[in-house]
TORKOLRO-402601 format. One record per atom (N, C-alpha, C): x, y, z negated; residue number from 1; atom name. Coordinates in steps of 0.001 Angstrom, whole numbers. Each point is the difference from the previous one (the first is absolute). Last residue first. Layout:
<nodes>
NODE  x  y  z  n  atom
NODE  X  Y  Z  NUM  CA
...
</nodes>
This chain:
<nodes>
NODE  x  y  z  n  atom
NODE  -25667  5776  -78303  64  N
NODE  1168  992  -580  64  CA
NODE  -1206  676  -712  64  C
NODE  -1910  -2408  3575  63  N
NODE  800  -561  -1133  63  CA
NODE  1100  174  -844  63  C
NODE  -3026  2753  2636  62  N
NODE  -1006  -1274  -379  62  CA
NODE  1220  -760  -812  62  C
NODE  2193  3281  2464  61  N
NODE  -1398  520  -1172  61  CA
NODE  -960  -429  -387  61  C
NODE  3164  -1252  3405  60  N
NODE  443  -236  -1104  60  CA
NODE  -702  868  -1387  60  C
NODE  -2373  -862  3849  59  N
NODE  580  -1680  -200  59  CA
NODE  723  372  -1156  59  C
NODE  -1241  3971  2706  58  N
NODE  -724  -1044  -632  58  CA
NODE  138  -1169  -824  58  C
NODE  3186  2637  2458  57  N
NODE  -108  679  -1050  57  CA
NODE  -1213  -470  -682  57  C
NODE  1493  -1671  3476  56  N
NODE  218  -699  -622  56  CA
NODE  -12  547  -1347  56  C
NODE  -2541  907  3556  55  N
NODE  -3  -1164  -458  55  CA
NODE  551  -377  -893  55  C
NODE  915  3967  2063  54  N
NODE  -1167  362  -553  54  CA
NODE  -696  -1306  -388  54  C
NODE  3895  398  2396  53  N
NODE  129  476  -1172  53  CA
NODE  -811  -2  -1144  53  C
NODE  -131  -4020  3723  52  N
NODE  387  1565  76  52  CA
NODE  -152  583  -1059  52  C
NODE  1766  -5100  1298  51  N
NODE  -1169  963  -457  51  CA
NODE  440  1106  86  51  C
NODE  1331  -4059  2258  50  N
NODE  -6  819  643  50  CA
NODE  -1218  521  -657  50  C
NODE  3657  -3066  -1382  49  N
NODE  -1280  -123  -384  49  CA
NODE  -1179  1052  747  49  C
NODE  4784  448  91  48  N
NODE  -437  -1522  308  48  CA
NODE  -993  -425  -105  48  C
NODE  1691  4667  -1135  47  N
NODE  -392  -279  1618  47  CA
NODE  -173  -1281  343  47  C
NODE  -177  1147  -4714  46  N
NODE  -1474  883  689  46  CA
NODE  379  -646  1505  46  C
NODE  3267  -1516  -3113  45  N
NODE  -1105  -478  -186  45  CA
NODE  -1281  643  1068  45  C
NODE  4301  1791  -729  44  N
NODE  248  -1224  1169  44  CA
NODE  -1505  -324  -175  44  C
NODE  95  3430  -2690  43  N
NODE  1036  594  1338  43  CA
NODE  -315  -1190  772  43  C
NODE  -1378  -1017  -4685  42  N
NODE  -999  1173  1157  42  CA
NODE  856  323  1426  42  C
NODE  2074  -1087  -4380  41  N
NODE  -460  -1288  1192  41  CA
NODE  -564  420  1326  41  C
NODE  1277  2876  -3140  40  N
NODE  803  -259  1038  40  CA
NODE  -321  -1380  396  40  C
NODE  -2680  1740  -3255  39  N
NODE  118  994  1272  39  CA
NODE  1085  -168  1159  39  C
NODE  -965  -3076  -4068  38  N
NODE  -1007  -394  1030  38  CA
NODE  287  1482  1724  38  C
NODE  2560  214  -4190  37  N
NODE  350  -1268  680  37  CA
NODE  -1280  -97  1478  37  C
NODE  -273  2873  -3668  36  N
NODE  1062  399  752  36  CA
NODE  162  -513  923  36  C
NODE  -3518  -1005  -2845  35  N
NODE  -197  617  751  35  CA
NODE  1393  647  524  35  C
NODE  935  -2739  -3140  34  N
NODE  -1213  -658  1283  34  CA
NODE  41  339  737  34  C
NODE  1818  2326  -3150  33  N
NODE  815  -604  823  33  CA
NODE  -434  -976  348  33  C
NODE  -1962  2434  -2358  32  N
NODE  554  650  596  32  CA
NODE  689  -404  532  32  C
NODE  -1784  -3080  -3251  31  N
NODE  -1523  893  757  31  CA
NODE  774  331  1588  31  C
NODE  3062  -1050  -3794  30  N
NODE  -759  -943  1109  30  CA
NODE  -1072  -48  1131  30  C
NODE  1020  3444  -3900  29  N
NODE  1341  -376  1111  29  CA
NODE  -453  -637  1027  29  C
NODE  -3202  -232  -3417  28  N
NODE  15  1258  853  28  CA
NODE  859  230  1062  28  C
NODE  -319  -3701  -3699  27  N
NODE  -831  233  1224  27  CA
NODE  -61  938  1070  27  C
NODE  2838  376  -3719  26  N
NODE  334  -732  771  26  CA
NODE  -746  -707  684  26  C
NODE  -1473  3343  -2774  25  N
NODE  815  894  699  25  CA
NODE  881  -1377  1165  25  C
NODE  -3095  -1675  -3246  24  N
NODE  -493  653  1017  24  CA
NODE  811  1344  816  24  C
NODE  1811  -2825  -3507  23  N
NODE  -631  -922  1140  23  CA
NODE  -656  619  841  23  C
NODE  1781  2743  -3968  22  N
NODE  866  -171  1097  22  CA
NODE  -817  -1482  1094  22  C
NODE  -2766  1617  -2668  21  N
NODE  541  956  789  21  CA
NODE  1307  -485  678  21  C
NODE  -2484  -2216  -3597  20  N
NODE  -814  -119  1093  20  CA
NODE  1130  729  1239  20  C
NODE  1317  -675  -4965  19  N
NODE  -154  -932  1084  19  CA
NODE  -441  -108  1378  19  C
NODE  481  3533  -3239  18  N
NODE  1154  -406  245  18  CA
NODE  -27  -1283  638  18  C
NODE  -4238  2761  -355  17  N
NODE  670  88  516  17  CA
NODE  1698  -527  116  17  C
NODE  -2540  -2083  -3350  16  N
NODE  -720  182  1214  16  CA
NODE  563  293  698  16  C
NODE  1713  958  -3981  15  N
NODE  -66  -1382  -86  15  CA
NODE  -483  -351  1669  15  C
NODE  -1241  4089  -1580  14  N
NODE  1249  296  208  14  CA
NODE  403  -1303  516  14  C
NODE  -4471  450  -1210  13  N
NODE  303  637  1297  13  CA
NODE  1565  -119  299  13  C
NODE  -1061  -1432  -4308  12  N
NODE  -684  -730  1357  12  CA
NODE  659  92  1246  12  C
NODE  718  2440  -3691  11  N
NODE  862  -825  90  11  CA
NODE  -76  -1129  1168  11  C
NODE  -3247  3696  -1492  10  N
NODE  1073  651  985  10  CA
NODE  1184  -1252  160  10  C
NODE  -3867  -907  -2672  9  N
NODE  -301  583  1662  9  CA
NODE  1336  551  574  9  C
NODE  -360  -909  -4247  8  N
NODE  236  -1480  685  8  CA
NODE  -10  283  1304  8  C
NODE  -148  4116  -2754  7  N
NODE  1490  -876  346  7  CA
NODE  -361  -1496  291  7  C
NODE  -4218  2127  -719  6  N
NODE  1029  794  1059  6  CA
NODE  1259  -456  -102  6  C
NODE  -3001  -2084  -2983  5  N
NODE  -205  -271  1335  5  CA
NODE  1137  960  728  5  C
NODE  1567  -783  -4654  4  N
NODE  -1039  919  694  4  CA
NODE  32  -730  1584  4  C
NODE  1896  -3167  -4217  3  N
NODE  342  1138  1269  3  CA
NODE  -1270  453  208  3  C
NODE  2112  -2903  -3869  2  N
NODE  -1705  826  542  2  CA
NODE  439  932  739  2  C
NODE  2219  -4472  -2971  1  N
NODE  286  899  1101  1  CA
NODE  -1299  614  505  1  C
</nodes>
């Protein structure tokens, strides 16, 4: 068998992306709906915790 580098290369890449992508499209969901989650936390969370916008828009841009 004597494949040309370029069809190993592309079987790779192919082999590759069919694994990688969908996990990282299902990182991504998760991502978005963190950050969904955390915005309606935000409603009760900011007045019990008596932060202001500009805190908490800190806090979640340090950890988001």
């Amino acid at each position: 068998m004597n494949h040309s580098s370029g069809e190993i290369e592309k079987r790779t890449i192919s082999k590759t992306m069919k694994r990688i992508l969908p996990f990282i499209l299902l990182l991504y969901i998760i991502a978005y709906l963190d950050r969904v989650n955390l915005g309606y936390a935000a409603l009760q969370m900011n007045a019990e915790l008596a932060l202001s916008a500009e805190v908490f828009g800190l806090l979640s841009g340090i950890f988001l």
